[in-house]
VOTORLO-110993 format. One line per field, with one value per residue (C-alpha): z, x, y; residue number from 1. Coordinates in Angstrom, 3 decimals, padded with zeros to 6 digits. Last residue first. Layout:
N
up	[Z ...]
east	[X ...]
north	[Y ...]
num	[NUM ...]
***
This chain:
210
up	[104.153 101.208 100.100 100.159 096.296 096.830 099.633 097.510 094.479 097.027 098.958 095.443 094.623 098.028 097.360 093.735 095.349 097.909 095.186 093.361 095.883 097.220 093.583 093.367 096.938 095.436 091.860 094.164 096.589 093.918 091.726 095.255 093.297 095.550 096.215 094.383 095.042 098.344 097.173 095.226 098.492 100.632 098.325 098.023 101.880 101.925 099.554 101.596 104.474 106.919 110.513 111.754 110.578 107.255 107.282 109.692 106.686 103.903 106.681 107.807 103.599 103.284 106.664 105.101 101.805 103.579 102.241 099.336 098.863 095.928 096.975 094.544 094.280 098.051 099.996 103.135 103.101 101.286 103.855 106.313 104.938 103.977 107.001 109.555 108.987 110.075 107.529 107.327 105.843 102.571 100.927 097.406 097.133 094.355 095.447 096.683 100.011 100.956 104.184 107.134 109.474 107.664 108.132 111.983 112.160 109.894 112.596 115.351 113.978 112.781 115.979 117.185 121.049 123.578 120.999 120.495 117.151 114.941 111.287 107.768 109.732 107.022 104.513 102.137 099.185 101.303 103.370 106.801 108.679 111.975 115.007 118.491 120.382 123.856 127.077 130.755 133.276 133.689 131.181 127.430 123.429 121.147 117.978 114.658 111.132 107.717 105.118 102.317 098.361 096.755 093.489 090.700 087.322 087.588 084.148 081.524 081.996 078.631 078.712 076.154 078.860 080.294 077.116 076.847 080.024 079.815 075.952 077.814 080.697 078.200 076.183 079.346 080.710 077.213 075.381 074.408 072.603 074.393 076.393 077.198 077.793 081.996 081.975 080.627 082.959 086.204 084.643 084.962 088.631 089.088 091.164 090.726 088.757 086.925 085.652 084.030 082.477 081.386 080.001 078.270 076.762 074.885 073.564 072.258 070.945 069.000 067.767 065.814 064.277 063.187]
east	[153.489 150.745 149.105 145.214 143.404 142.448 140.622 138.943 138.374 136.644 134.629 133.043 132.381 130.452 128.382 127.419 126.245 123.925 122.931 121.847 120.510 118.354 117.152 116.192 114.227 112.173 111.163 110.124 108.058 106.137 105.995 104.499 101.765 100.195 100.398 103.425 104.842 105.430 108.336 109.970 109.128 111.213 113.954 114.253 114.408 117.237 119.521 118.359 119.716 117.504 116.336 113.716 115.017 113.464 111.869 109.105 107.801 107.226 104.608 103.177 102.276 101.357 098.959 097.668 096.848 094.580 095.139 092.711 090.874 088.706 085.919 082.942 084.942 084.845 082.404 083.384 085.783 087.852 087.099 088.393 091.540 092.741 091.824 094.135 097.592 096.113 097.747 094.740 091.124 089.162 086.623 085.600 082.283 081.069 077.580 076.770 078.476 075.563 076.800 075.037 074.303 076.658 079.878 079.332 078.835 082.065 083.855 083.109 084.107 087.601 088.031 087.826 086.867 084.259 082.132 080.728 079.188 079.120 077.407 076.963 078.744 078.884 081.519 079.044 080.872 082.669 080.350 081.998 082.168 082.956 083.941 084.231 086.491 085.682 088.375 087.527 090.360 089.790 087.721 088.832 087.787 089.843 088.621 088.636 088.066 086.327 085.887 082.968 082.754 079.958 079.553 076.602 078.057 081.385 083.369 085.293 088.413 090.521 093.877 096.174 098.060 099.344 100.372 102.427 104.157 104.626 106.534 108.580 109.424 109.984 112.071 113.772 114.202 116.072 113.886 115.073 112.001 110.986 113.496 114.734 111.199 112.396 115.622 113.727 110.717 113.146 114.722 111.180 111.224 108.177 105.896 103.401 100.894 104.086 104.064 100.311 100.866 104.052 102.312 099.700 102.030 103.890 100.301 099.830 103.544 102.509 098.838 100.954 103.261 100.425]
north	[128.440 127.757 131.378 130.635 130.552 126.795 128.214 130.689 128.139 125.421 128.391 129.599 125.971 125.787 128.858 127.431 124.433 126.369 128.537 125.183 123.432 126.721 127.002 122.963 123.310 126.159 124.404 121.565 123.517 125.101 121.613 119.873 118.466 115.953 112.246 111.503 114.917 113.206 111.406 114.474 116.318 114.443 113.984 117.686 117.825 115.122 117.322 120.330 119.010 117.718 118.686 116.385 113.098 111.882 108.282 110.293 112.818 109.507 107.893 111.375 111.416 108.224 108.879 112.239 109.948 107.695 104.176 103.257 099.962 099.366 096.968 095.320 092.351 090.829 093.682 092.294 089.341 092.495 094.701 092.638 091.328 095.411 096.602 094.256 096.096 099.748 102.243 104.409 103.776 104.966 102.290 102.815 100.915 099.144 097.763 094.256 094.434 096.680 099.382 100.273 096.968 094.829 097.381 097.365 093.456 093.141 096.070 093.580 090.076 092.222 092.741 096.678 095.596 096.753 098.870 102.621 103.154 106.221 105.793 107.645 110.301 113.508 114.666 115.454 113.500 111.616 109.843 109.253 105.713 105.910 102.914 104.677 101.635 101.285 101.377 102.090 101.584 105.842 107.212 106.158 107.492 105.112 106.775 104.778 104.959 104.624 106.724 106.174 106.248 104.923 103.381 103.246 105.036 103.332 104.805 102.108 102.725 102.816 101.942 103.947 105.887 102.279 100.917 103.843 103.557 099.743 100.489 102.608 101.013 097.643 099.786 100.955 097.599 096.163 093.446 090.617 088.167 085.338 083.759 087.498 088.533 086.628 089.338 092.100 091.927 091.151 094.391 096.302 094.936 092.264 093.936 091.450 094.147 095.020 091.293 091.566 095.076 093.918 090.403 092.710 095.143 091.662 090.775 094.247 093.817 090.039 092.137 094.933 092.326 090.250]
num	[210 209 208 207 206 205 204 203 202 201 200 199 198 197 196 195 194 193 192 191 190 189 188 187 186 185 184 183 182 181 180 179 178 177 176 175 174 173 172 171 170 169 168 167 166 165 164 163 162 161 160 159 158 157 156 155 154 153 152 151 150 149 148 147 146 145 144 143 142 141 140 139 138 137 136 135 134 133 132 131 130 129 128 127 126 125 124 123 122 121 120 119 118 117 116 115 114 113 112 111 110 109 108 107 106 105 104 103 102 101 100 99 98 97 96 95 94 93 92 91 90 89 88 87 86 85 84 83 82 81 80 79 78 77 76 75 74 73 72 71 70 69 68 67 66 65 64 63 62 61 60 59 58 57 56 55 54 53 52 51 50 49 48 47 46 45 44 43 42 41 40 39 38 37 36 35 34 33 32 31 30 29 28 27 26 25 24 23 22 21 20 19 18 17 16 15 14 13 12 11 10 9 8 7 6 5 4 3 2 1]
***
């Protein structure tokens, strides 16, 4: 009973996690339940997490979408592209008046079937997310291109940072990649850096006072 009352508890993590609710938003709501601290519940989320089976997709598709904005004089169209990923070809190229999400639903209905799993790749534009969904509805897993996350983590840091800011940088785009190399690199150059500046503190403290 004890075993299935935590399995339950997991669950309702899983569950609030999933609505972003902060891991001590989690400990302060369990506290009407049964109190919980935020790193128990972190922990207890992390290993409920690495026991979750997935079951494997044996009939999906994965295909990149985006758009060009080719132009000649006053003349604007929108190039609309979908790529398959595995041979990295054009599934489809289309030249339109407008990108509206009427247009790129005609586009998808012509070359893709809403019926079949489909992982869909785009980049940060707002309006994706709404139509692909209306789209392909349950059979859609939506994932941002990972260059774009990346150029999106770069521009929060100005151009020339300190190596405090650059190690931030590269913790947060470690999430996408592994940037252990760069990592291990940025902590030596902290640490001589901090050693250098400790040396300075002791030889300035070592000046004669007049």
């Amino acid at each position: 009973m004890k075993g299935d009352f935590f399995d339950v508890l997991a669950r309702i993590y899983q569950l609030m996690r999933l609505h972003h609710v902060s891991y001590q938003g989690i400990s302060d709501i369990l506290g009407l339940i049964h109190p919980q601290g935020k790193d128990t519940i972190f922990n207890a989320f992390t290993a409920s997490v690495e026991r979750t089976v997935i079951p494997s997709i044996e009939d999906f598709q994965i295909v990149l979408y985006d758009e060009q904005h080719p132009k000649k004089g006053r003349t604007q169209k929108f190039r609309l592209t979908l790529l398959d990923s595995v041979t990295g070809q054009p599934i489809a190229e289309e030249l339109h008046d407008s990108k509206n999400p009427a247009t790129i639903t005609a586009f998808l209905t012509k070359y893709l079937d809403p019926s079949k799993r489909t992982y869909v790749v785009t980049d940060l534009d707002s309006s994706y997310p709404r139509v692909f969904k209306e789209f392909f509805g349950e059979n859609l897993i939506h994932q941002y291109c990972l260059m774009h996350l990346n150029k999106l983590i770069v521009a929060e840091f100005p151009r020339n940072t300190t190596i405090e800011q650059e190690l931030m940088k590269y913790r947060m785009l470690n999430i996408f990649y592994n940037r252990d190399a760069e990592l291990k690199f940025l902590l030596d150059l902290l640490e001589e850096e901090q050693v250098m500046k400790q040396g300075a503190k002791k030889e300035y403290r070592a000046w004669p006072r007049r």
